[in-house]
NUFI-962562 format. One record per atom (N, C-alpha, C, O): residue number from 0; atom name; residue in one letter; x, y, z. Coordinates in pm, 1 decimal. Layout:
<nodes>
{NUM, "CA", "a", {X, Y, Z}} ...
</nodes>
This chain:
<nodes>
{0, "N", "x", {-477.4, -13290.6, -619.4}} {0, "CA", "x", {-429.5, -13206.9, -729.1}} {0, "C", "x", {-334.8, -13290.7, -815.2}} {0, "O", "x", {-247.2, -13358.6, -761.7}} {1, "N", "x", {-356.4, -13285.6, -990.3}} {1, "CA", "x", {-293.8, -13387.0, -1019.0}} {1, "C", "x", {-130.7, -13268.2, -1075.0}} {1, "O", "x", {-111.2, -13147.3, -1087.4}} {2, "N", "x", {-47.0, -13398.8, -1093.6}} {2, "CA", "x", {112.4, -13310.1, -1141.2}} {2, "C", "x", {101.7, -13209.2, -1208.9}} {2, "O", "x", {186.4, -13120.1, -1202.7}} {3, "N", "x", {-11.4, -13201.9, -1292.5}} {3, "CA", "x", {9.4, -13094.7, -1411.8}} {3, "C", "x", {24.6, -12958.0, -1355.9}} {3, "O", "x", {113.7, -12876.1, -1378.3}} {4, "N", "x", {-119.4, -12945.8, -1249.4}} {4, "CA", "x", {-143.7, -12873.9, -1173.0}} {4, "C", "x", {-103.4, -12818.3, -1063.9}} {4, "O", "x", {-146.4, -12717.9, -1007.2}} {5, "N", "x", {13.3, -12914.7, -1026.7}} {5, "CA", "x", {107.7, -12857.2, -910.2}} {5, "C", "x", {228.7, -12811.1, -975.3}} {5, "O", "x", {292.4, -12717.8, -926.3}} {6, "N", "x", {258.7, -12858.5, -1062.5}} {6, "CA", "x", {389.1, -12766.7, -1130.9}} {6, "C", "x", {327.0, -12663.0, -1166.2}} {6, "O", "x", {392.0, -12563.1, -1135.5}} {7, "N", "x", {204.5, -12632.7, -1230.6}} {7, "CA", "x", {220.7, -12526.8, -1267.6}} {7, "C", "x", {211.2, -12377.2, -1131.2}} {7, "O", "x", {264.4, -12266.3, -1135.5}} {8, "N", "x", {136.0, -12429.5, -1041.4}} {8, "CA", "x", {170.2, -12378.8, -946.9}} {8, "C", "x", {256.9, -12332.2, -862.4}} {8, "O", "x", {237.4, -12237.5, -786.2}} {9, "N", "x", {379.0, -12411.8, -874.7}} {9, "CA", "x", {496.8, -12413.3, -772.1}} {9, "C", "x", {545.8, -12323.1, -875.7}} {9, "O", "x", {555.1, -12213.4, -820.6}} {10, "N", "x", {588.7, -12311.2, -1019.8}} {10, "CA", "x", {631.7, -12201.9, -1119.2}} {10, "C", "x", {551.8, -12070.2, -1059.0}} {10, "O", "x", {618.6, -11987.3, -997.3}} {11, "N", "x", {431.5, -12052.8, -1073.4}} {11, "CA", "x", {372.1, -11938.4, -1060.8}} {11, "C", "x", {451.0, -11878.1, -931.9}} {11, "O", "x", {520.4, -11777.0, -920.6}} {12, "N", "x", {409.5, -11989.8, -829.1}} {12, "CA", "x", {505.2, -11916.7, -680.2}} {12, "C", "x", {645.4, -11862.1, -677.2}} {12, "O", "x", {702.4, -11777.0, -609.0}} {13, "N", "x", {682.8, -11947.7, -783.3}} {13, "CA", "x", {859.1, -11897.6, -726.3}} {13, "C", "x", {878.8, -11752.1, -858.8}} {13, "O", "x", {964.8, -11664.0, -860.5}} {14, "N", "x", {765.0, -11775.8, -954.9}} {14, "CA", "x", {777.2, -11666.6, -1061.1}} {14, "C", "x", {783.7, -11537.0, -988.7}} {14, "O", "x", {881.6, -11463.2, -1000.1}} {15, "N", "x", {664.1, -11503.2, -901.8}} {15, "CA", "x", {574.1, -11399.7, -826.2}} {15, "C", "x", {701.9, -11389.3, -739.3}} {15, "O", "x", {772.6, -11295.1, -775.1}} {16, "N", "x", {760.4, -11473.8, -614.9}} {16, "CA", "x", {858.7, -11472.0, -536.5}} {16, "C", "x", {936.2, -11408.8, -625.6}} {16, "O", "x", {943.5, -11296.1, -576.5}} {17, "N", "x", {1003.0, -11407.7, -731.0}} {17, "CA", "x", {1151.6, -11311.6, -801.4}} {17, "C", "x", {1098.9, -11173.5, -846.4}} {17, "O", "x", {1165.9, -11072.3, -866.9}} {18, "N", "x", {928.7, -11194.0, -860.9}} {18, "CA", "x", {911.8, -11042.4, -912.1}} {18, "C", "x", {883.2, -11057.3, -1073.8}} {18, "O", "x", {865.0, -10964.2, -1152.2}} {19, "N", "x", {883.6, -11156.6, -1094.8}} {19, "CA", "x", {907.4, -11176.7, -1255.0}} {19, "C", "x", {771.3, -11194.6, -1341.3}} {19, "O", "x", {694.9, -11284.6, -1306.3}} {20, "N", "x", {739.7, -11119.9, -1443.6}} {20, "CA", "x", {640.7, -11176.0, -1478.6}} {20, "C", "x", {658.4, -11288.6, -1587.1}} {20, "O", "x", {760.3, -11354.4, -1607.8}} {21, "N", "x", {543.7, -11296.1, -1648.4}} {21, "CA", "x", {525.8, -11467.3, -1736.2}} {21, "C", "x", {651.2, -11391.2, -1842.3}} {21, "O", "x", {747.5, -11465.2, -1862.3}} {22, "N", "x", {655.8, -11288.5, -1892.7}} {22, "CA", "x", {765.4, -11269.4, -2016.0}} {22, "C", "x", {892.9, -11306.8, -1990.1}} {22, "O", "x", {958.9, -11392.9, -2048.2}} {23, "N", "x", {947.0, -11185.1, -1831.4}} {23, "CA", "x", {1052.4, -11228.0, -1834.0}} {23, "C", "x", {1096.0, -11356.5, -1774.5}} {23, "O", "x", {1207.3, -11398.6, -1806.1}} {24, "N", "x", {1019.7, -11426.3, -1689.6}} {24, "CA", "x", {1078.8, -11582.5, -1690.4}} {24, "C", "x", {1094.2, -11657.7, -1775.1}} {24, "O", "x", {1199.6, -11719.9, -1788.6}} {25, "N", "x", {954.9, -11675.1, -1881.5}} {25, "CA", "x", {1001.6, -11694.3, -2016.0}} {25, "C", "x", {1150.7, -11659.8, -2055.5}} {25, "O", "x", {1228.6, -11755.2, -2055.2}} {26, "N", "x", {1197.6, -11541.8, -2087.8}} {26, "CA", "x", {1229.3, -11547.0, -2143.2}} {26, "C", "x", {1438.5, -11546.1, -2055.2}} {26, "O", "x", {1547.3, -11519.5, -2106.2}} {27, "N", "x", {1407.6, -11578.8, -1947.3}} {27, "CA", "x", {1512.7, -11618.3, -1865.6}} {27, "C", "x", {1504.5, -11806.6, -1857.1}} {27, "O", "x", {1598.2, -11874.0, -1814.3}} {28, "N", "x", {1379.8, -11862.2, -1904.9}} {28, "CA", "x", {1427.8, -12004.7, -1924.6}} {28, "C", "x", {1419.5, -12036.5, -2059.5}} {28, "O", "x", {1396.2, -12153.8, -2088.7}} {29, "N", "x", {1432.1, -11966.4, -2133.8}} {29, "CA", "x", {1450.5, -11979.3, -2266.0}} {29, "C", "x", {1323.5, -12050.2, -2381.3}} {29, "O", "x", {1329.5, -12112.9, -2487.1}} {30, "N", "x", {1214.6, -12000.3, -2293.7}} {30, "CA", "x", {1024.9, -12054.1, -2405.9}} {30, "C", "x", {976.4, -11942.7, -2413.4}} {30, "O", "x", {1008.8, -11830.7, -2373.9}} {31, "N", "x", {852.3, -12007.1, -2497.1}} {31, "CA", "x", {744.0, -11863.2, -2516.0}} {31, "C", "x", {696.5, -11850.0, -2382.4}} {31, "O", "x", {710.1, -11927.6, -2287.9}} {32, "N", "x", {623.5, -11710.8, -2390.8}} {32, "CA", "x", {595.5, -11677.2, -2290.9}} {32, "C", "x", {409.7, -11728.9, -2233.2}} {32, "O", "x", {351.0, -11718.1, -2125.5}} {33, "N", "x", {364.7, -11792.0, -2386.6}} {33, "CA", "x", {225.4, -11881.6, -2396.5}} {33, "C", "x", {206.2, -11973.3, -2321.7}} {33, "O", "x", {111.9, -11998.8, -2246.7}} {34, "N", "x", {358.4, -12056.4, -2357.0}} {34, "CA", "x", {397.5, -12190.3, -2261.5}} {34, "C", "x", {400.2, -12183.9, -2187.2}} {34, "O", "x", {344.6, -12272.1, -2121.8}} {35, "N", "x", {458.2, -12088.3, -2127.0}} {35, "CA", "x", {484.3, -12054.9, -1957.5}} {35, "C", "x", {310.3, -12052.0, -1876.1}} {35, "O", "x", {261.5, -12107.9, -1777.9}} {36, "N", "x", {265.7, -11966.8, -1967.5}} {36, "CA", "x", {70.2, -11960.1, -1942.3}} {36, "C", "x", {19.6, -12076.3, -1916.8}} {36, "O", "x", {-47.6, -12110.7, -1819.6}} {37, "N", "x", {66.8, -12158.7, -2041.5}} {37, "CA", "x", {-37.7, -12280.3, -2027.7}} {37, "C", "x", {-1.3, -12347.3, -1933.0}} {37, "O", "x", {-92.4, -12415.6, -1886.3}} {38, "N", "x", {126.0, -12360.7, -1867.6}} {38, "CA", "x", {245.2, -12447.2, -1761.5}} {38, "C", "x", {159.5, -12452.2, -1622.0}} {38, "O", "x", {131.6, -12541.7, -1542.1}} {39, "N", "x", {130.1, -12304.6, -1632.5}} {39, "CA", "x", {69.0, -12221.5, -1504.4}} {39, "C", "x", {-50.4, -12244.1, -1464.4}} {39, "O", "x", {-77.5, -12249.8, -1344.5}} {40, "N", "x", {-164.1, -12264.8, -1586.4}} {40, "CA", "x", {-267.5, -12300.0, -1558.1}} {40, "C", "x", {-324.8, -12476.1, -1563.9}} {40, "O", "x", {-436.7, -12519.2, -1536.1}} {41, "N", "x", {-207.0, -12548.6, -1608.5}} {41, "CA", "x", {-222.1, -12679.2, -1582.4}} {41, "C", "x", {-272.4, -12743.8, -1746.1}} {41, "O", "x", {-331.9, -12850.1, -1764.0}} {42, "N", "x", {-239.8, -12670.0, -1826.3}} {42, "CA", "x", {-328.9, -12682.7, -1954.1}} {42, "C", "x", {-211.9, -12762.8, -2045.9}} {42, "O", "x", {-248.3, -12807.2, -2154.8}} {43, "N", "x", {-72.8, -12781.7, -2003.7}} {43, "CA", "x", {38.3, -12841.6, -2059.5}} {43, "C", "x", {104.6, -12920.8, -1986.3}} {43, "O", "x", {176.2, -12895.5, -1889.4}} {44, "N", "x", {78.3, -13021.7, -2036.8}} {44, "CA", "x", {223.1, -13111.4, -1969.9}} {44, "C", "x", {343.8, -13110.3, -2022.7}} {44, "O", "x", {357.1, -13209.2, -2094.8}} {45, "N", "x", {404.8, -13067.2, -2020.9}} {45, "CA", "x", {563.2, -13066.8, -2056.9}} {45, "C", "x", {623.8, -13187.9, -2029.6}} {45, "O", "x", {587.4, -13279.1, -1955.4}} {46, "N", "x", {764.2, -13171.2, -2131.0}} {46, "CA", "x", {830.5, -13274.6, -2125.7}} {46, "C", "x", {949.2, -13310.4, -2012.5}} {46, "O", "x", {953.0, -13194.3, -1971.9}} {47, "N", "x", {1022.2, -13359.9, -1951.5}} {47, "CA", "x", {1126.1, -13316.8, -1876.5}} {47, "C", "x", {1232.3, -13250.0, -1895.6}} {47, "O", "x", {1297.5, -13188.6, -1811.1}} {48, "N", "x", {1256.4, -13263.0, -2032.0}} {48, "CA", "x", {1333.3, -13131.6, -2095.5}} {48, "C", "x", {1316.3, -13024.9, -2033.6}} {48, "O", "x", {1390.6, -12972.2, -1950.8}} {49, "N", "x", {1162.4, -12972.6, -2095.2}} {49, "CA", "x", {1128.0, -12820.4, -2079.7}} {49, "C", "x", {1126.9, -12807.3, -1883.6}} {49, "O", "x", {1190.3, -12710.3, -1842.0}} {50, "N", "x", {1059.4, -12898.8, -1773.2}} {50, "CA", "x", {1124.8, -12866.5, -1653.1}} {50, "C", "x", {1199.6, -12859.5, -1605.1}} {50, "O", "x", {1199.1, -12827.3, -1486.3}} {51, "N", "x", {1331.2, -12893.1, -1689.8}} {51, "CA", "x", {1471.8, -12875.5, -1658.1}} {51, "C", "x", {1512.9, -12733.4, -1679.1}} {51, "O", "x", {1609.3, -12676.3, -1628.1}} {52, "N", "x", {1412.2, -12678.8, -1773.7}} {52, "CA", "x", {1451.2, -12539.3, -1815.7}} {52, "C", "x", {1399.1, -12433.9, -1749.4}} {52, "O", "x", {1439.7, -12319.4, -1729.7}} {53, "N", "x", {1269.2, -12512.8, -1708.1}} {53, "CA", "x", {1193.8, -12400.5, -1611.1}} {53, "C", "x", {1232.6, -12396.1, -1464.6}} {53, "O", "x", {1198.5, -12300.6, -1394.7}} {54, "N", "x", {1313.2, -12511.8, -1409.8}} {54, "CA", "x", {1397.9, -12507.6, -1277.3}} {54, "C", "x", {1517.7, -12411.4, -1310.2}} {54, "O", "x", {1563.4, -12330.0, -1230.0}} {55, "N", "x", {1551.0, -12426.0, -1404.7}} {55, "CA", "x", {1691.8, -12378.8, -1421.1}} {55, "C", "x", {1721.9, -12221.5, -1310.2}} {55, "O", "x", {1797.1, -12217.1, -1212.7}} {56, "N", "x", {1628.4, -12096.6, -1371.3}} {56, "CA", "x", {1599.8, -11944.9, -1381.6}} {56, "C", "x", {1637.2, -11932.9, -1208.5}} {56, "O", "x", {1714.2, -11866.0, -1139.6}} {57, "N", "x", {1527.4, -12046.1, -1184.2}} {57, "CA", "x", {1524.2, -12037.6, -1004.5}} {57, "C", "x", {1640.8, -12068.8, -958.7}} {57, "O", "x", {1664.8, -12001.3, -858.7}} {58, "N", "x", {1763.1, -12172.6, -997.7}} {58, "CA", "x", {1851.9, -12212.7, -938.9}} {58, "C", "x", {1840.5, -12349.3, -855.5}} {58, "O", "x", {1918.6, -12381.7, -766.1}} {59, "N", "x", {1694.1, -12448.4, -914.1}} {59, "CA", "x", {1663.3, -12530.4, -823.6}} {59, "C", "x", {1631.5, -12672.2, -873.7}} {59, "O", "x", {1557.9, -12666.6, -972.2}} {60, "N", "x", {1663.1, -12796.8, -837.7}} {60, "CA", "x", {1599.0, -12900.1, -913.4}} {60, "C", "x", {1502.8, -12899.1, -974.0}} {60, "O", "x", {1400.6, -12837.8, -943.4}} {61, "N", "x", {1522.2, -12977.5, -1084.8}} {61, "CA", "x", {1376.0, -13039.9, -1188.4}} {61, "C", "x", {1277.8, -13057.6, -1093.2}} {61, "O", "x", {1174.8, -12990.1, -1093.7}} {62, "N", "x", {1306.9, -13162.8, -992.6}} {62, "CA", "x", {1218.5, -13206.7, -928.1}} {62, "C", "x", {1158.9, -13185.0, -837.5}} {62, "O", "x", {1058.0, -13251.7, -814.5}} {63, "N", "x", {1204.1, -13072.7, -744.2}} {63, "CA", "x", {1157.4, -12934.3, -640.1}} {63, "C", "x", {1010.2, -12850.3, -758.1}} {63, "O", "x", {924.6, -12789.2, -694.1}} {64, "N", "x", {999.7, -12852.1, -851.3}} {64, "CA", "x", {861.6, -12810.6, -917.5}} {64, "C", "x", {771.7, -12899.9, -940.3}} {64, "O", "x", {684.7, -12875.0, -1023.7}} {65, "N", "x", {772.8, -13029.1, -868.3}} {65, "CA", "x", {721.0, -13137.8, -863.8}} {65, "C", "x", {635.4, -13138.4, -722.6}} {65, "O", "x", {516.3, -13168.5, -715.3}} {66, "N", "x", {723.0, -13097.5, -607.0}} {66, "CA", "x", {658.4, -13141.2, -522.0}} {66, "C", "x", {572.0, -13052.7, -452.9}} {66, "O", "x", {501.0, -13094.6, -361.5}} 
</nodes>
C-alpha cells in the first residue's frame, strides 16, 4: 500500500473512532470537507502542512498518520 493510501486510511480510522464525520473533522482541522474525501480515498497527496493539520483534531503526531 503506497503512503497516499495509508494516510488516508489511518484519517478515516481515527475519523470513525471520534464519531466524526468528513464535515465535522474538516471542519475541526480547519479544510474543505472535499479534501478530507480525496485524503481518504488516496486521490491527494497533501503537503506536510496540511498533515500537520489533519493530526492536529486527533491530538497526535504528523507522523502517527503515516504509519
Amino acid at each position: 500500500m503506497d503512503i497516499q493510501h495509508r494516510l488516508g486510511r489511518n484519517i478515516k480510522r481515527l475519523r470513525l473512532e471520534k464519531g466524526w464525520s468528513q464535515e465535522a473533522f474538516a471542519f475541526e482541522a480547519g479544510i474543505h470537507r472535499t479534501y478530507v474525501s480525496d485524503i481518504e480515498r488516496g486521490a491527494r497527496n497533501p503537503t506536510i502542512t496540511i498533515v500537520e493539520k489533519l493530526a492536529k483534531p486527533f491530538g497526535i503526531k504528523p507522523g502517527m498518520l503515516l504509519d
